[in-house]
VEXDREN-2710 file (C-alpha; in Angstrom, 1 decimal):
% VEXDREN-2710
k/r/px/py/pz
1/UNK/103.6/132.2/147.3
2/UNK/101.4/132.4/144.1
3/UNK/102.7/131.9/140.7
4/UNK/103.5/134.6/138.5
5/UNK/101.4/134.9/135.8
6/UNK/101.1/137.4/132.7
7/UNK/99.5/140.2/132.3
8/UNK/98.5/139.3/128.9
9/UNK/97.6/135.8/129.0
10/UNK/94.8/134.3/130.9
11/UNK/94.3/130.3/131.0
12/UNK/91.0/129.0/130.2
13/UNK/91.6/125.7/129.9
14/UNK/94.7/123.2/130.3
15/UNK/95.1/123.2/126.0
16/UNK/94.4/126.5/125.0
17/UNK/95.3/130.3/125.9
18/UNK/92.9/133.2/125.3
19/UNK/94.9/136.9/125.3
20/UNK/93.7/139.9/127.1
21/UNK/96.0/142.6/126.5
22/UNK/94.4/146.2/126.4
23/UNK/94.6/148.8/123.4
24/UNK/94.7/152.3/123.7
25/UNK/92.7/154.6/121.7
26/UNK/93.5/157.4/119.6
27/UNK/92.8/160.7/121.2
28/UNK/91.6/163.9/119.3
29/UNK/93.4/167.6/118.7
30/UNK/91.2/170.5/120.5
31/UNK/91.3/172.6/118.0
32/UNK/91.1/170.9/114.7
33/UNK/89.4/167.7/115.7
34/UNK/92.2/165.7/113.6
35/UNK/92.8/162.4/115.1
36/UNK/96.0/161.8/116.3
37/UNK/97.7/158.1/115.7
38/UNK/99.4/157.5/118.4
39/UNK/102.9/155.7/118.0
40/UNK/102.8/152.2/116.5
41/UNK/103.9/149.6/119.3
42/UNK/106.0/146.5/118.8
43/UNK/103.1/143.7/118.0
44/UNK/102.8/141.7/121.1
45/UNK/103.5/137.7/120.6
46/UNK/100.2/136.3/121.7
47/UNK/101.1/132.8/120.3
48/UNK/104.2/131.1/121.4
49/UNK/106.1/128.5/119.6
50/UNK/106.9/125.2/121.5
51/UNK/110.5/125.3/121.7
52/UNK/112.9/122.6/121.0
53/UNK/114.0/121.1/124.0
54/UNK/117.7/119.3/123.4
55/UNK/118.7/117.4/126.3
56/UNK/117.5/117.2/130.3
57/UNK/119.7/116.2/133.4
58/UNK/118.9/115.3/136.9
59/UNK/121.5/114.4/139.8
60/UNK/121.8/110.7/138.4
61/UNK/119.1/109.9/141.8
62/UNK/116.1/108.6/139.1
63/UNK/114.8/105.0/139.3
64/UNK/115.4/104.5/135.9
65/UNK/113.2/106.8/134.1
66/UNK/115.3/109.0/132.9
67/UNK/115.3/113.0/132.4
68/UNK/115.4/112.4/128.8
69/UNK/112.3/110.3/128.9
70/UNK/110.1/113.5/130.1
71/UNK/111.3/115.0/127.1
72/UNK/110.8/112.3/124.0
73/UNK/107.5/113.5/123.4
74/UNK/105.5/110.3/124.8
75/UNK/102.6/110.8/127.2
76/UNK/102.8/106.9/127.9
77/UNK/103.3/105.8/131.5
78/UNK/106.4/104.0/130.6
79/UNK/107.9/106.8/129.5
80/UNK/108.6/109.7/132.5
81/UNK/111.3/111.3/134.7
82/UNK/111.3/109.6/137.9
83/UNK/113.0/110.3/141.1
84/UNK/112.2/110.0/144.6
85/UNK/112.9/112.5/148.1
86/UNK/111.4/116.5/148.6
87/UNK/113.8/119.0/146.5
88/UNK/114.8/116.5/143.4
89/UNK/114.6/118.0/140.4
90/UNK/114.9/118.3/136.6
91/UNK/116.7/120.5/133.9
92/UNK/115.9/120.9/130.5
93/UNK/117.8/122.6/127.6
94/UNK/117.0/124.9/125.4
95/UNK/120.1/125.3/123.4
96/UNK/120.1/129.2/123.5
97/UNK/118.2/131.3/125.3
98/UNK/114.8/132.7/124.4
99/UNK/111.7/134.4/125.8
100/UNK/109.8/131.8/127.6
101/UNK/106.6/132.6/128.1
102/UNK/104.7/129.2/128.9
103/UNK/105.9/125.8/131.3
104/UNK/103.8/122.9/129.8
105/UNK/104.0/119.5/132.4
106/UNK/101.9/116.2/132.0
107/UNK/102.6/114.2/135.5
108/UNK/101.9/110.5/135.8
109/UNK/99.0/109.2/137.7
110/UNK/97.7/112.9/137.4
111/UNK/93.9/111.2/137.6
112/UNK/94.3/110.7/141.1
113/UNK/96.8/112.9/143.0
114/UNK/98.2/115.8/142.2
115/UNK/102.4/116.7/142.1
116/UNK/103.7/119.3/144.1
117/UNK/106.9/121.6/142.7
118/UNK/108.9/124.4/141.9
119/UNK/109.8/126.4/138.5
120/UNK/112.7/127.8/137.9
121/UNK/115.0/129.7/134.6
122/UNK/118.3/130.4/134.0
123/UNK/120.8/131.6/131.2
124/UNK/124.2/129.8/133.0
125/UNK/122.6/127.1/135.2
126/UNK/124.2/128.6/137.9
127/UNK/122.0/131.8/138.8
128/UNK/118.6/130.7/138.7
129/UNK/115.6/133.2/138.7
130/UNK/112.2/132.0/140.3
131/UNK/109.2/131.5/137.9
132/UNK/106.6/130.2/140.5
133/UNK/106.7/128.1/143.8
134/UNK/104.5/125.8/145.9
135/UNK/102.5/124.7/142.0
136/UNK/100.5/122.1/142.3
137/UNK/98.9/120.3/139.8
138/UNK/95.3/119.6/139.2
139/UNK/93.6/116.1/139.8
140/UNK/91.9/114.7/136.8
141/UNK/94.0/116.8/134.1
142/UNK/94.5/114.7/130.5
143/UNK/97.0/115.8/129.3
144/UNK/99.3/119.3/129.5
145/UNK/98.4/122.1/132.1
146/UNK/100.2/125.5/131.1
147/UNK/102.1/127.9/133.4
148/UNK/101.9/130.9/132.0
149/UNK/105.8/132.9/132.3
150/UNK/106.6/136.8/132.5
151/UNK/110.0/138.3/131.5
152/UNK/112.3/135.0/131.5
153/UNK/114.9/135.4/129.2
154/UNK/116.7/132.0/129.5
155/UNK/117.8/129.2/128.5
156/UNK/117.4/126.1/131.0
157/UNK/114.5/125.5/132.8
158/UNK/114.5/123.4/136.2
159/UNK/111.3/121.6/137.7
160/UNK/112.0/121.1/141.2
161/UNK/109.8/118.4/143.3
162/UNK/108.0/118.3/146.0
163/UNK/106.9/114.7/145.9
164/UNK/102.7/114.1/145.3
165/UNK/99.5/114.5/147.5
166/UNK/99.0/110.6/147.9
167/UNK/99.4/109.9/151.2
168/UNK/103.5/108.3/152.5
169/UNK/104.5/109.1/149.2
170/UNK/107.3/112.0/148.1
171/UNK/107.6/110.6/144.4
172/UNK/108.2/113.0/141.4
173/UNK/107.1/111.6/138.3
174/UNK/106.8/113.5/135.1
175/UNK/105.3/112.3/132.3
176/UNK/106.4/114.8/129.7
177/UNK/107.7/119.2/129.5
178/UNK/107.2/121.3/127.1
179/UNK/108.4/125.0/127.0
180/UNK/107.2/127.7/124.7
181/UNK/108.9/130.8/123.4
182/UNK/108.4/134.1/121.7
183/UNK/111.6/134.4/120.1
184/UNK/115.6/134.0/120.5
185/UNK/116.7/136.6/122.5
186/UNK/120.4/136.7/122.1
187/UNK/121.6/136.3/125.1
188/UNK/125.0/135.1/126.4
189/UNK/124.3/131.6/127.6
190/UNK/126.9/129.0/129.3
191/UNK/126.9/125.5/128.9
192/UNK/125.5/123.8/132.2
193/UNK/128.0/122.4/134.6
194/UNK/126.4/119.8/136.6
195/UNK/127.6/118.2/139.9
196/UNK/129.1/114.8/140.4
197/UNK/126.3/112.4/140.1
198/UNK/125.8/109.8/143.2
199/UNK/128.4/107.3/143.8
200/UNK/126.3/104.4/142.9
201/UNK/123.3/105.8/140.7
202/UNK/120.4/103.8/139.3
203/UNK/122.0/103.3/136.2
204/UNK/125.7/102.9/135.3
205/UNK/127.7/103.9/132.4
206/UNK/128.5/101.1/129.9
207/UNK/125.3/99.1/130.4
208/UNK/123.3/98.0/126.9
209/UNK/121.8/101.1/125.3
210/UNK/119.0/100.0/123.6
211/UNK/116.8/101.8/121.1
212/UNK/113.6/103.1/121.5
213/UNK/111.4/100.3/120.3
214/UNK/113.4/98.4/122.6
215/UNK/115.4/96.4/120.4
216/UNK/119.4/96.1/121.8
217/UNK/121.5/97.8/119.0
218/UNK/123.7/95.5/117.4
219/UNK/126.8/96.5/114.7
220/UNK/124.5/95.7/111.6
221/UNK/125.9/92.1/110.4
222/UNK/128.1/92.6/107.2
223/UNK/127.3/89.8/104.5
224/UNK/129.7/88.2/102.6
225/UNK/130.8/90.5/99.8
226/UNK/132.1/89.8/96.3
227/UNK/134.9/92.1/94.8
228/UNK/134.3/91.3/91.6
229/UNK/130.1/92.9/91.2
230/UNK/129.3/96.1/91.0
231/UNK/128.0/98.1/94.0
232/UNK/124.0/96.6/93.1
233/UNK/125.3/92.9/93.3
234/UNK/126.5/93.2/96.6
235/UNK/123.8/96.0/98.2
236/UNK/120.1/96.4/97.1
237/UNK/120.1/99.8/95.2
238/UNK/116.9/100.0/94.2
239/UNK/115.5/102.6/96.5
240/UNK/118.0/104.9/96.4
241/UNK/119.8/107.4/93.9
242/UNK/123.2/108.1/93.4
243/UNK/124.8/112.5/93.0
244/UNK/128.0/112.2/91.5
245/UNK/129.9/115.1/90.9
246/UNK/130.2/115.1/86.7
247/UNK/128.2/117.3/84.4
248/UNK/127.6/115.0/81.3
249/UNK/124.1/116.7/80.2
250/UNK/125.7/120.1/80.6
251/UNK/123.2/122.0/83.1
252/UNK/126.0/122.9/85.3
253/UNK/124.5/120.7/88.3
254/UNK/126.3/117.2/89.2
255/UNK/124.5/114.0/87.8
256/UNK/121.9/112.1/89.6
257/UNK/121.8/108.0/88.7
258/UNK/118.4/106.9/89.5
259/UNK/117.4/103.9/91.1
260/UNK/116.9/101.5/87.9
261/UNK/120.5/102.8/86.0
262/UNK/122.1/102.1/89.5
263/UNK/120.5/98.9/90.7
264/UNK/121.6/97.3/87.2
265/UNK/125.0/97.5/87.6
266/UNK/126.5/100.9/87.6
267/UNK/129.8/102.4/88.9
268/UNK/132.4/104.7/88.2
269/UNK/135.9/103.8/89.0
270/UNK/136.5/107.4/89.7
271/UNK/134.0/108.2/92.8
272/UNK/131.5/104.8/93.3
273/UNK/132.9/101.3/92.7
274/UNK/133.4/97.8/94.9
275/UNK/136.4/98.1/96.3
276/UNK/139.1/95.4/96.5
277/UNK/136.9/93.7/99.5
278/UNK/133.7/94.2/98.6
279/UNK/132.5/97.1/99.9
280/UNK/130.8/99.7/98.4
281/UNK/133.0/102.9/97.9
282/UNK/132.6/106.3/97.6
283/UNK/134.8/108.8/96.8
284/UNK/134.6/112.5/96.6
285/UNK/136.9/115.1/95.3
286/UNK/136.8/118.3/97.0
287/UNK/136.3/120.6/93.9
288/UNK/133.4/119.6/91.2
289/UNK/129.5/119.8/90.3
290/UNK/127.3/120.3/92.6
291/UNK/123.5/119.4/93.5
292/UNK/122.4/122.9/93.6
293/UNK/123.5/126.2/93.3
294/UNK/122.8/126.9/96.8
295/UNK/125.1/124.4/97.6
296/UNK/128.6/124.5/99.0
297/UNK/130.0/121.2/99.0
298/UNK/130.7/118.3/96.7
299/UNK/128.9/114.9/97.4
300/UNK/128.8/111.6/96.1
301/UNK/125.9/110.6/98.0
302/UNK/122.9/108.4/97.8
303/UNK/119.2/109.6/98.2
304/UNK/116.5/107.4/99.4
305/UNK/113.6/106.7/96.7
306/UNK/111.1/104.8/98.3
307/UNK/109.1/105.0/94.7
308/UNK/111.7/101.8/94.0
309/UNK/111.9/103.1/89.8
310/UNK/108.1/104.3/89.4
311/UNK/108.9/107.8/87.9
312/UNK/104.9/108.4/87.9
313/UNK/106.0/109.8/91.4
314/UNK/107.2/112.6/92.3
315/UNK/110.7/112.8/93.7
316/UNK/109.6/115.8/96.3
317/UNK/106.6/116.1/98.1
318/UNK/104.6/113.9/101.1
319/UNK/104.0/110.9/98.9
320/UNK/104.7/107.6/98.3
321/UNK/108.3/108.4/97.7
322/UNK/109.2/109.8/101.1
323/UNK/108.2/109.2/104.6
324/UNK/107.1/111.7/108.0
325/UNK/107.3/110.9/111.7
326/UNK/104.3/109.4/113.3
327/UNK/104.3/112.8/114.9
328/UNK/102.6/114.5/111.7
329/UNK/98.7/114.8/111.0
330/UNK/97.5/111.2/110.0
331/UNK/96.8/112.5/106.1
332/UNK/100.2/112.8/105.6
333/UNK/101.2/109.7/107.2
334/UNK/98.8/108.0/104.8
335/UNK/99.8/109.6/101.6
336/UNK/103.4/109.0/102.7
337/UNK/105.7/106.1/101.4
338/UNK/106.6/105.2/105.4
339/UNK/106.3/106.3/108.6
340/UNK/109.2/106.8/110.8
341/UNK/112.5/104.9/109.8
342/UNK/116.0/103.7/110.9
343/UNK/119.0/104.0/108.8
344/UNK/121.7/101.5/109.6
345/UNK/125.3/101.7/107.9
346/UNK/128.7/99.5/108.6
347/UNK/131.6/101.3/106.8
348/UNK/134.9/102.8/107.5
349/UNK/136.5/106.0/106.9
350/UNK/139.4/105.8/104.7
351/UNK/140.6/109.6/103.9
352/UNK/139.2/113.5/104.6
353/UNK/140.5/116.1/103.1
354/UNK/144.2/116.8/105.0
355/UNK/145.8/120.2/103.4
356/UNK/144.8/123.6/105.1
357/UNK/143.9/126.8/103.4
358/UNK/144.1/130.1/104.9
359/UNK/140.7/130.1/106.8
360/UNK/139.3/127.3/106.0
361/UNK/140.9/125.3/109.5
362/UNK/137.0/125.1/110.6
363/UNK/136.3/122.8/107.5
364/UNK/139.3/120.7/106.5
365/UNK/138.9/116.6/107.8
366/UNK/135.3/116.6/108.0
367/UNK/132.3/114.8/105.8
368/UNK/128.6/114.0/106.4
369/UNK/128.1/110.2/106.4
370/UNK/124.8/110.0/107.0
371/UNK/121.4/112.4/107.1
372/UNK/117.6/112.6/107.6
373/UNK/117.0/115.6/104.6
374/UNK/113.5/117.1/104.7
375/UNK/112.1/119.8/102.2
376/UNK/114.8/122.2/103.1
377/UNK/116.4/121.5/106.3
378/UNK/118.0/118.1/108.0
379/UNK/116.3/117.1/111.1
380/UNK/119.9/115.4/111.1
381/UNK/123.6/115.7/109.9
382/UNK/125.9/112.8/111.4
383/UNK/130.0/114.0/110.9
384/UNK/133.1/112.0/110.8
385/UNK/136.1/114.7/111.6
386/UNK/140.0/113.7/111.9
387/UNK/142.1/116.6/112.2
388/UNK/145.5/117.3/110.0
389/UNK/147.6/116.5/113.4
390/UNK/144.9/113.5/115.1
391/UNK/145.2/110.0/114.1
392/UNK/141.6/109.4/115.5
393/UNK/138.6/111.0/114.3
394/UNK/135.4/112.6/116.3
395/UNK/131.7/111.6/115.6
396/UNK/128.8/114.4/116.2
397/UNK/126.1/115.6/114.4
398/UNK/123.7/118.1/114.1
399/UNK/119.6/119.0/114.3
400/UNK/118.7/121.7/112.0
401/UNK/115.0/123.1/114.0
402/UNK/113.2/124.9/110.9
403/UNK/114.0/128.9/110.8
404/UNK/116.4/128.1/113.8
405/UNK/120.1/127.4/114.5
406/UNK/121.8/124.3/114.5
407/UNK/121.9/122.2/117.5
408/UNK/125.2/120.1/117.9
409/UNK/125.7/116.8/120.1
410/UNK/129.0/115.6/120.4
411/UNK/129.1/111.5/120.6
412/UNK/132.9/110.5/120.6
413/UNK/135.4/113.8/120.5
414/UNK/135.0/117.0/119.7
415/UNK/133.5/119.3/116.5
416/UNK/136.2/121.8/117.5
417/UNK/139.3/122.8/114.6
418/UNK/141.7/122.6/117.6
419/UNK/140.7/119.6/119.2
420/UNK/143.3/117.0/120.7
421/UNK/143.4/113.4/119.5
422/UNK/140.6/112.2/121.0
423/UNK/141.2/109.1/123.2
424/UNK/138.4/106.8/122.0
425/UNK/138.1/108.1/118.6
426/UNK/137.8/106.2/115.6
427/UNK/140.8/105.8/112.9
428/UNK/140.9/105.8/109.0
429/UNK/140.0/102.7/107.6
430/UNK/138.5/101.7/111.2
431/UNK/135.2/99.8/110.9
432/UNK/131.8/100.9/112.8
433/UNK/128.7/101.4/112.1
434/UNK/126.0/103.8/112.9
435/UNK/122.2/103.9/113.1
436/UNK/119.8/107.0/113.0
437/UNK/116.2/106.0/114.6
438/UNK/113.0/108.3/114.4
439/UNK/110.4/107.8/116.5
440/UNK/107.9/110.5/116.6
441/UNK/109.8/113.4/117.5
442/UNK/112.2/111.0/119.2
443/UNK/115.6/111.2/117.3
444/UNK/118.5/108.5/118.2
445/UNK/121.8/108.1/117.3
446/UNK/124.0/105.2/117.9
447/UNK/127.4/104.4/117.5
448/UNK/128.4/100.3/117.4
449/UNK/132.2/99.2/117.7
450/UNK/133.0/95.9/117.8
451/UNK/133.9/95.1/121.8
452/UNK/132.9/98.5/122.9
453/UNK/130.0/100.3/124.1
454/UNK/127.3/101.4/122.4
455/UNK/127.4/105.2/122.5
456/UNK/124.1/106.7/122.1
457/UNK/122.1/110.2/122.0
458/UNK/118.4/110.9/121.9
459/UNK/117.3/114.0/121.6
460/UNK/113.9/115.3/121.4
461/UNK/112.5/116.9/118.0
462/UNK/109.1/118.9/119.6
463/UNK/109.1/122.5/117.9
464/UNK/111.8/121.8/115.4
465/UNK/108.4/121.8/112.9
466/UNK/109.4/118.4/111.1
467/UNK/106.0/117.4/112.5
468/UNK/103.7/119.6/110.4
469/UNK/101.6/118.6/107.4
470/UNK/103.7/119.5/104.4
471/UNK/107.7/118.1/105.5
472/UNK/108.6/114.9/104.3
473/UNK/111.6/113.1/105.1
474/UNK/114.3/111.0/103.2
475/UNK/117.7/109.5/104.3
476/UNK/121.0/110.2/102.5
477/UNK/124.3/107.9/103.5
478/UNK/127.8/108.3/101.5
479/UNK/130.2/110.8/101.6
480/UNK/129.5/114.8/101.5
481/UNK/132.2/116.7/101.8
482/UNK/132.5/119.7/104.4
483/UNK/135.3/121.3/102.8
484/UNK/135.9/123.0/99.7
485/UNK/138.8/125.8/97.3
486/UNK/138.6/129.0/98.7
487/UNK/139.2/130.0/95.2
488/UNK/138.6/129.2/91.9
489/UNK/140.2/126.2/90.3
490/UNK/141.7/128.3/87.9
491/UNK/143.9/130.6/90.3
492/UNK/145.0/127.5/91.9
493/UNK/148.9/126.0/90.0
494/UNK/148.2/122.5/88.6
495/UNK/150.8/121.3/91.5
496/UNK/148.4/122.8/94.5
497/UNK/148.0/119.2/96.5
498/UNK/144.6/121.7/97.8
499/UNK/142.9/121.2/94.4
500/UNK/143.8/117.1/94.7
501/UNK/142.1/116.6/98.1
502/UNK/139.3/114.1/98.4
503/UNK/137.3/112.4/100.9
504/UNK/136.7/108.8/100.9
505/UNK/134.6/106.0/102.8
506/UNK/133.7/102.1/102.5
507/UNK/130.4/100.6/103.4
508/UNK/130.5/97.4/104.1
509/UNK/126.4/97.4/104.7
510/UNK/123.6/99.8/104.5
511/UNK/119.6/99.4/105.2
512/UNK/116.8/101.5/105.7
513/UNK/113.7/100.8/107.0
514/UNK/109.9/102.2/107.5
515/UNK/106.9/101.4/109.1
END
């Protein structure tokens, strides 16, 4: 059967689209001559946006090369979906659905054989709609070839093998997928319910997770601590900042302490002080000033400032202050302060906020204790949640795609209001520690426990626009609260436990790193 292919797009080469769509043109009255205009049309999308792709699966059959692999936006060799027999295949994710209008696939060893296979959409993962069959893809391609897509609205799309054209051999190996899009389309999606894996697949649950340089994660190693510094004698502070939420110069936004107030020995025995143990503590009342007006939430929070005290730089902007992915154009990776970066934090929850408002159930218990901020959007949000009634909280976090929905990826319980205790869930004043790597547009999160496994997501950041020229990148680890009054302060009676809630945490250690 040949592809389908659209009517509008024709490929003329495996990196680049040309568009043929026709135009009418106007027609003339018979009697007066007057043109006629005839009815504007919807502008056509002739340029589709590479769509974020947030997780892929497989039947658990690969060799070791994982789905996720074909999706981490590396074109090495090591670095594909592999998985061997006619009729395996691959899904990918698109979080919602969208008009797809291209398939992008780089296979491995595509110099000398090609790769036979399938393409296939869906909105539920259970009724899929054919796209093309019998592809096959072309010997000597560098790179991505494009299959061009008509009139799939969807949300998952599945690659399904046919093994390669060298001779005994019914491999499928893909090097890397990319999907492109014209737009959300609203749709109602379902979340993908896959079948039981194999009973003894490749790889099993519970064996070392390790990061994407290769290095084992390991709960980052806390020093010995003295009670009696300040926050700087027992942590290098000086390349960060510290958002409290006090107004002492009066422009009605909270105070920042920059990195040479805070590194010489500041605190504040109110909401940043060394705590009885050492560690570094940060409290956060749910009702004060805030960074921004745009802002919702209170923080005490620090900001990475890679300028180290060297106010001749800028705070914002891709310079030697903040960092981008190796993914962005190499002028910005020189004018930035680093490339890539990993955040590592030990610490322990000790309180969220605990009293309910009327509809406000969906915020109460929760904080952000760690972040990747760019210029206005987080390529990452990583959440601590214990519910009123749990004695264990979840961890998740969220990827903000530029001009797109959050993503959400649960790592240990749920991000639900009416979630149940969860079983492996972490209690106040429990220590663990996380780490947040970027690599490209590879992002990974890890969560380290002390005689448990390492739990660990990696999702792909290709299309969520954190890649382009002008976004630069900084970390933020401390406590930002997720809740807040539904009222004024002032309507509130001075014995309302909601105006007294706070959120506190401990960390015990904290480093960030570039290349």
């Amino acid at each position: 059967m040949t592809p389908i292919r659209s009517t509008c797009l024709i490929v003329v080469s495996t990196l680049s689209l040309a568009t043929a769509c026709g135009g009418g043109g106007g027609s003339s009255s018979p009697n007066t001559g007057t043109p006629i205009t005839p009815p504007a049309e919807p502008e056509a999308c002739t340029l589709p946006t590479t769509t974020t792709l947030v997780a892929a699966y497989d039947d658990g059959s690969n060799d070791g090369h994982s789905p996720t692999d074909a999706i981490d936006g590396s074109l090495e060799e090591s670095s594909r979906w592999s998985s061997e027999g006619d009729g395996k295949w691959l899904i990918v994710d698109l979080g919602e659905a969208f008009d797809i209008r291209e398939v992008r696939t780089a296979w491995y060893k595509a110099e000398e054989r090609s790769s036979y296979f399938d393409l296939e959409y869906s909105l539920d993962g259970q009724t899929w709609q054919l796209i093309g069959e019998e592809y096959q893809s072309t010997i000597g391609t560098s790179g991505f070839e494009t299959w061009p897509v008509s009139d799939a609205d969807g949300r998952y799309i599945r690659v399904i093998g046919h093994g390669n054209s060298a001779a005994d051999n019914n491999w499928n190996s893909l090097l890397e997928i990319e999907v492109a899009d014209c737009g959300a389309t609203n749709s109602v999606t379902q979340e993908l319910e896959l079948p039981e894996p194999p009973a003894d697949p490749t790889e099993q649950p519970g064996e070392e997770v390790t990061t994407p340089d290769g290095t084992p994660s390991q709960p980052l190693p806390v020093v010995a601590l003295d009670s009696s510094l300040p926050p700087s004698g027992n942590f290098d502070l000086s390349r960060w900042y510290l958002s409290v939420p006090t107004d002492t110069n009066g422009n009605g936004k909270s105070d920042s302490i920059y990195e040479a107030e805070l590194n010489a020995g500041y605190q504040d025995q109110t909401y940043f002080y060394t705590t009885n143990d050492g560690g570094m503590t940060f409290v956060c009342p749910i009702y004060g000033y805030k960074t921004s007006t745009n802002t919702s939430y209170t923080r005490v929070e620090l900001r990475g400032m890679l300028r180290s005290g060297d106010t001749s730089i800028r705070t914002q902007g891709v310079n030697e202050n903040n960092w981008v992915f190796s993914s962005a154009p190499s002028a910005a990776q020189s004018a930035a302060g680093g490339v890539d970066g990993v955040l590592k934090a030990t610490l322990a929850v000790n309180y969220v906020t605990s009293t309910v408002e009327d509809g406000s159930d969906y915020r109460v218990g929760r904080i952000v204790i760690g972040q990747i901020h760019a210029n206005d959007d987080e390529p990452i949000r990583l959440y601590y949640r214990k519910l009123p009634g749990n004695d264990k909280g979840s961890i998740y976090f969220a990827h903000e795609p530029i001009d797109r929905s959050d993503l959400w990826f649960e790592l240990i319980g749920s991000k639900d209001s009416d979630a149940e205790n969860p079983a492996d869930g972490i209690a106040l004043n429990e220590k663990f520690s996380y780490e947040i790597h970027v690599q490209g547009n590879t992002l990974s999160v890890s969560i380290l426990r002390e005689g448990k496994d390492t739990i660990t997501k990696s999702i792909s950041m290709n299309g969520s626009g954190y890649d382009s020229a002008d976004q630069y990148m900084y970390f933020k680890a401390g406590v930002y609260i997720q809740d807040k009054l539904e009222k004024d302060i002032s309507e509130y009676a001075s014995d309302d436990p909601r105006i007294s809630d706070y959120a506190q945490a401990t960390f015990y250690a904290l480093e960030a790193t570039h290349h």
